[in-house]
Each structure stands twice: as C-alpha cells, then as structure tokens.
C-alpha positions in Angstrom: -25.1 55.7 -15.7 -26.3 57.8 -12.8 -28.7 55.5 -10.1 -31.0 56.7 -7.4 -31.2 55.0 -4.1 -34.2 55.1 -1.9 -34.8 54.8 1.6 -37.1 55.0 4.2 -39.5 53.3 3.6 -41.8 51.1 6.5 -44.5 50.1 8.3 -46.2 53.0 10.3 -49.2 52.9 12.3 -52.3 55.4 10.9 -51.4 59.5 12.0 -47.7 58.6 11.5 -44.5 59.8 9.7 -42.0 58.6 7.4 -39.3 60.6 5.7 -38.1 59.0 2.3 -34.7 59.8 0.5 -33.7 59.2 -2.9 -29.8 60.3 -3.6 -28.2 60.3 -6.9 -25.1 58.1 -7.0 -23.1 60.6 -9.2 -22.3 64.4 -7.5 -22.0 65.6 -11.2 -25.5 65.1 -12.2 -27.3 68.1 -12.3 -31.4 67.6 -11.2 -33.9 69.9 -13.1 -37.0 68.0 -11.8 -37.7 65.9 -8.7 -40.5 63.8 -8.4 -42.2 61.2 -6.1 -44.6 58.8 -7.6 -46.8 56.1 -5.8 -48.1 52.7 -7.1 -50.4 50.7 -5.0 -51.3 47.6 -6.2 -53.7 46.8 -8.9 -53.0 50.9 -9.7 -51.4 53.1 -12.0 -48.2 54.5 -10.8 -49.6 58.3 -10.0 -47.3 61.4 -9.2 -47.9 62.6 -5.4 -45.2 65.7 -6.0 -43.0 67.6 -7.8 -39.8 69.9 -7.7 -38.4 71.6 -10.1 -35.1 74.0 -9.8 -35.7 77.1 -8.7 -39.8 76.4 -8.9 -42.3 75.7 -6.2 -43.3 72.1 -4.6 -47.1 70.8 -6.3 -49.0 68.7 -4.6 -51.4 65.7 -5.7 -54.5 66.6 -3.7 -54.3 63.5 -2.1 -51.1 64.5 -0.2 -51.3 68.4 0.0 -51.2 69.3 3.4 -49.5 66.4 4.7 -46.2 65.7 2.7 -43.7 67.8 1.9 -41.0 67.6 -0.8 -37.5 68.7 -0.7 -34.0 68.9 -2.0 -30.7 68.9 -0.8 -29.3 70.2 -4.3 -25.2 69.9 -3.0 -25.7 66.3 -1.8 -27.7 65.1 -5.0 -30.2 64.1 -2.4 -34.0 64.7 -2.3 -36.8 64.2 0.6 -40.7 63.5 1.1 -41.7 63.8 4.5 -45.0 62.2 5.2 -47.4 62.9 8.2 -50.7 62.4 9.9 -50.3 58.9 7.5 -53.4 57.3 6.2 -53.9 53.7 5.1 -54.7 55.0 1.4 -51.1 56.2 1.4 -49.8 52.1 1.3 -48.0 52.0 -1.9 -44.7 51.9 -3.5 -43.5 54.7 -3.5 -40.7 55.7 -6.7 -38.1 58.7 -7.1 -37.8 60.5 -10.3 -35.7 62.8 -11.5 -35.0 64.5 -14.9 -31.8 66.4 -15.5 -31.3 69.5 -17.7 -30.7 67.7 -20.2 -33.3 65.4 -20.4 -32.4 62.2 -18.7 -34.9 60.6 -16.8 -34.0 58.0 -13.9 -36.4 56.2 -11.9 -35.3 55.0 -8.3 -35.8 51.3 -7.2 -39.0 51.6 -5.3 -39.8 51.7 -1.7 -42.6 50.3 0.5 -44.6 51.9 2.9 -47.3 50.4 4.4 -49.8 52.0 7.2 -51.6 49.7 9.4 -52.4 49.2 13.1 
C-alpha cells in the first residue's frame, strides 16, 4: 500500500517561509489530485489547496496570495511553499492525494507553528 511522507514542517517567526513535501513511497502510483489540508486545534481539518493533473492550483482564501502548490509528477513528490507566515496558519498541516483510480491516501501530518 502506497504511503506519503511529509516534511518540512517548523517553527517560523510571523512573515516567514516554510516549504512542505509530501512524496509517495511507490514511483508506480499515478496522482490525479494533490491536496494540502490544515487542522488546528479544536478545528475541522479544512483544505488550503488543490492540484489536479493537468488543472490549475485553487486556493482557500485564507492562503491565496501567499502559498503556492506544486508537483514534481516524475519524483511522486508534491510541494506547498508558504510565505509572509501568519500566526493563523499554526496548524497540522496533512497531504492528500487521490489517484486515477480512486484511491485516496492521507500523509502523517506535519506541524507548523508561527510565533515570535
């Protein structure tokens, strides 16, 4: 069964970056969707962006402006770069991925946290 690991994740001070990573652990599994989601505590786990193959990045409104999603499709591998960091953004953050068949698979969680 196919596992994402994510990385990245951090404490940043408030107007600062973080780049997370989430790679697939099998080459052969082919991503139709990519997706970052976001949970901070006492909250529902809410989608901050999406990628689909061969489709344009969306935004949560939240983010838009200041992340930016991406995909390396040969390495399995996909990115959210975050800048200009707010303390709002403190959260777990959680890769998703469907394939083109269907499957979905969820990533272990990462935490950011932005504080001085």
């Amino acid at each position: 069964q196919v596992q994402l690991v994510e990385s990245g994740g951090g404490l940043v001070q408030p107007g600062g970056s973080l780049r997370l990573s989430c790679a697939a652990s099998e080459r052969s599994f082919a991503i139709y969707v990519m997706a970052w989601y976001r949970q901070a505590p006492g909250n529902q786990r809410q989608l901050v962006a999406t990628l689909s193959a061969g489709g344009r990045p969306v935004y949560s409104d939240s983010v838009k402006g200041r992340f930016t999603i991406s995909r390396d499709i040969g390495e399995k591998t996909g990115y959210l770069e975050m800048n200009s960091l707010k303390p709002e953004d403190t959260a777990v953050y959680y890769c998703n991925v469907v394939s083109f068949g269907g499957t979905s698979v969820w990533g272990q969680g990462t935490q950011v946290t932005v504080s001085s």
